[in-house]
C-alpha positions as CSV (number, residue, x, y, z in Angstrom):
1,X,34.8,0.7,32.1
2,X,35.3,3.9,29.8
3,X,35.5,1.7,27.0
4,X,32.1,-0.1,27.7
5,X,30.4,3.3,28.6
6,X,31.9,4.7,25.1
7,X,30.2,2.1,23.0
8,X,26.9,2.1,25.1
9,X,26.5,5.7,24.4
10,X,27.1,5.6,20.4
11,X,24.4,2.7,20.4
12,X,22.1,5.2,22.0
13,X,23.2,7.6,20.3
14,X,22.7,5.4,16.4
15,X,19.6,3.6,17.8
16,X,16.5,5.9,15.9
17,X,18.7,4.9,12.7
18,X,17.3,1.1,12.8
19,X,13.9,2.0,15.1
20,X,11.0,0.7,12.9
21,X,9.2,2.9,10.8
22,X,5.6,3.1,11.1
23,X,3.0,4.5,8.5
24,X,0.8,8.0,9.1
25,X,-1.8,7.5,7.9
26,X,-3.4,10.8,8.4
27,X,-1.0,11.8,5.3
28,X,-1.2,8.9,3.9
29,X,-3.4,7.8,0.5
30,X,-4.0,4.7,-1.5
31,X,-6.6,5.5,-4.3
32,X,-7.0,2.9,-7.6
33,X,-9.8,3.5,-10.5
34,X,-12.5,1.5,-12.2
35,X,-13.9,2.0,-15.7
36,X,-17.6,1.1,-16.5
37,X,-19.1,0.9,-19.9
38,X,-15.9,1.2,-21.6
39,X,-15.5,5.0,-21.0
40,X,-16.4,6.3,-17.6
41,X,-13.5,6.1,-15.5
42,X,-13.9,7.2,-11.7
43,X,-10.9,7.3,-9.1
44,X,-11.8,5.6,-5.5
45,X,-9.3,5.1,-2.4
46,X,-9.2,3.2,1.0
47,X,-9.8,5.3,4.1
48,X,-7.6,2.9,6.0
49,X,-3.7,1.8,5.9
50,X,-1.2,1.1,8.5
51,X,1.8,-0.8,8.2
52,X,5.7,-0.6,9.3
53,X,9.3,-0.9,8.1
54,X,11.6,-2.9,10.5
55,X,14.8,-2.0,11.4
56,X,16.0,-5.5,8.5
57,X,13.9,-3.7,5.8
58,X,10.4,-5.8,6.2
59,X,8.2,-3.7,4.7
60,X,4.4,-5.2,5.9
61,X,1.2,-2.6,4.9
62,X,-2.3,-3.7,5.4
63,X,-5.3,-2.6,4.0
64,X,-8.7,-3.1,5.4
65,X,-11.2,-4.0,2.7
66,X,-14.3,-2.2,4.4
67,X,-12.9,0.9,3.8
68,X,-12.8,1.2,0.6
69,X,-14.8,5.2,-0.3
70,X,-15.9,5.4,-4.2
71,X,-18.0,8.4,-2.6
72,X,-21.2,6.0,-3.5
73,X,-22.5,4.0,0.1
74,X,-24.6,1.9,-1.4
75,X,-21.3,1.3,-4.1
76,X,-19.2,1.0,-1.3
77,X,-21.0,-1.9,0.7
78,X,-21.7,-3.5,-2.6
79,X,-17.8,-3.4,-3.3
80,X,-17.2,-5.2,0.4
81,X,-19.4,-7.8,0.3
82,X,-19.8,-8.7,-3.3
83,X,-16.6,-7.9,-4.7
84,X,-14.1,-8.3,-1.6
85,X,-15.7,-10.6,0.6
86,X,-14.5,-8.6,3.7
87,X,-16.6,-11.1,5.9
88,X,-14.2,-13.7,4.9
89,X,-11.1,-11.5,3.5
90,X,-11.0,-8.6,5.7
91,X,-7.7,-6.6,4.7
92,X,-4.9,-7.0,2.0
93,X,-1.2,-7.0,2.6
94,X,1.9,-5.9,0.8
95,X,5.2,-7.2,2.3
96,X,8.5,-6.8,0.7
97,X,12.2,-6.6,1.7
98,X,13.8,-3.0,1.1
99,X,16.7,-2.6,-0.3
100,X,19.6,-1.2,2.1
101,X,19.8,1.6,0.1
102,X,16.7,3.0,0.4
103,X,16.6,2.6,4.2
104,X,20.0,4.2,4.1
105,X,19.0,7.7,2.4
106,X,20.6,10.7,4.4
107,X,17.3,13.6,4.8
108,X,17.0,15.9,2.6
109,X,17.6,13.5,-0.2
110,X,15.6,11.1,-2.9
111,X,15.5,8.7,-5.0
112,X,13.5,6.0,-7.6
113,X,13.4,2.5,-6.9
114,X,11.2,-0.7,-8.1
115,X,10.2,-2.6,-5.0
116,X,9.3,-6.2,-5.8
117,X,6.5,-8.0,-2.6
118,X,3.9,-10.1,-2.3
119,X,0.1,-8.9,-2.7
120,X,-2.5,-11.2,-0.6
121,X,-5.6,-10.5,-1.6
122,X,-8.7,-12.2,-1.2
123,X,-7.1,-15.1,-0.5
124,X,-4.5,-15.4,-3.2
125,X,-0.7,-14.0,-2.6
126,X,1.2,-13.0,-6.5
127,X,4.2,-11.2,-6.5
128,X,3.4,-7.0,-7.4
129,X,6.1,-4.5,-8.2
130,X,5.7,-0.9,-8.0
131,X,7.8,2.2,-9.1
132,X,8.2,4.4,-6.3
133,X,10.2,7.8,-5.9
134,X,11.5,7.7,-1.8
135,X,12.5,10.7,-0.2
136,X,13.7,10.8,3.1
137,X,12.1,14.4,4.4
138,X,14.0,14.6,8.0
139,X,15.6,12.0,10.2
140,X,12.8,10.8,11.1
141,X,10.1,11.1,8.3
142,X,10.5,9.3,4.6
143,X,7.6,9.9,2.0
144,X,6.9,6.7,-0.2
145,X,4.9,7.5,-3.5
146,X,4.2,5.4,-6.7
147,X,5.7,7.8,-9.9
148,X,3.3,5.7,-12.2
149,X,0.8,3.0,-11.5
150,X,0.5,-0.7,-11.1
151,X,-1.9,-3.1,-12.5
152,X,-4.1,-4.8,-10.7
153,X,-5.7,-7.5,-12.3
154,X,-9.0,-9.3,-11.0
155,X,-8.1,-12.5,-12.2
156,X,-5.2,-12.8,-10.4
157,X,-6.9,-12.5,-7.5
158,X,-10.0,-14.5,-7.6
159,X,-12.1,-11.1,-8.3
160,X,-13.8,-11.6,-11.5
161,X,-16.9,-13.3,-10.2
162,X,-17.5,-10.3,-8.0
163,X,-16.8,-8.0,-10.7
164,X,-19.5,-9.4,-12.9
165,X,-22.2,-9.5,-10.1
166,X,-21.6,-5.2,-9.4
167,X,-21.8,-5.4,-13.4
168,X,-24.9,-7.4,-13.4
169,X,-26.7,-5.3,-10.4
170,X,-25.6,-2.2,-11.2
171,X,-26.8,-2.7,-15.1
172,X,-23.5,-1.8,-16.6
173,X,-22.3,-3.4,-19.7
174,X,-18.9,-3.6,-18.6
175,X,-16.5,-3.0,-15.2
176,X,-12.9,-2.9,-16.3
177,X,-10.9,-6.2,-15.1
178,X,-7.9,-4.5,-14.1
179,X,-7.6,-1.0,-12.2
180,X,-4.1,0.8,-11.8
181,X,-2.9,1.3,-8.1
182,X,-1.2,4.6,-7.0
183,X,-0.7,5.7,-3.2
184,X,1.6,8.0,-1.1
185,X,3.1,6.9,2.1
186,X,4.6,9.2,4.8
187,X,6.5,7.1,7.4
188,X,7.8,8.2,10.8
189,X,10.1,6.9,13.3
């Protein structure tokens, strides 16, 4: 009976160590850029993110499209219905498997790391790595930031014919194909 009470209490007492994280969004950002006309380069974000780590390391963040801010309205609904589609392709997801060793960091402590996933959007999933610096804050906060950004290409993803209609309405001679990605992710436990 000792024995069995012994090993129920260090389960309770190691259980927040594999409790899911989940994101804050409050202090969380996700912000990518567009060039027009070959030189004018503005930074936009999405308003909205939520996602979780499981206690395996599935990493699952989603996105919804219609709340995407360039600080433009009229820019912003042209962006969801002509360029996302969020009618039919509401949100974009990231998944990936974390390494152990990341999930593993003692607080107090960082490190850099490339995680490799999976990028659904509008429709079309292609692998997507980014380079990220984790630090793990407290026991039960981790910070997840990109330390230089990622790609995105429109083509990949089925974008390109909503990229020339925003061109063609909004008079432009040319919208960049590809935009870099940046964010910073707090999670808690």
């Amino acid at each position: 009976m000792l024995k069995q009470s012994l090993v129920l209490l260090s389960s309770l007492l190691v259980a927040p160590a594999f409790a899911d994280w989940t994101v804050d969004p409050a202090q969380s950002s996700l912000h990518f850029m567009s060039t027009k006309n070959a030189q004018v380069t503005e930074v936009h974000s999405f308003d909205k993110l939520s996602g979780s780590v499981s206690e395996s390391g599935r990493l699952m963040i989603e996105v919804p499209l219609s709340s995407v801010n360039t600080n433009i309205p009229i820019r912003n609904t042209r962006m969801q219905e002509k360029l996302f589609n969020v009618a039919e392709f509401p949100a974009a997801t990231f998944s990936a498997d974390i390494p152990a060793d990341l999930m593993n960091l003692k607080a107090g402590t960082s490190t850099t790391a490339k995680v490799d996933g999976t990028l659904s959007l509008h429709g079309v999933e292609a692998p997507v790595s980014f380079n990220v610096s984790v630090s793990k804050v407290s026991a039960d906060t981790m910070v997840v930031s990109t330390v230089s950004p990622t790609l995105i290409g429109a083509e990949t993803f089925g974008l390109t014919a909503g990229l020339d209609m925003l061109q063609n309405i909004a008079g432009l001679k040319s919208i960049t194909q590809t935009s870099p990605v940046t964010f910073s992710v707090t999670f808690e436990m």
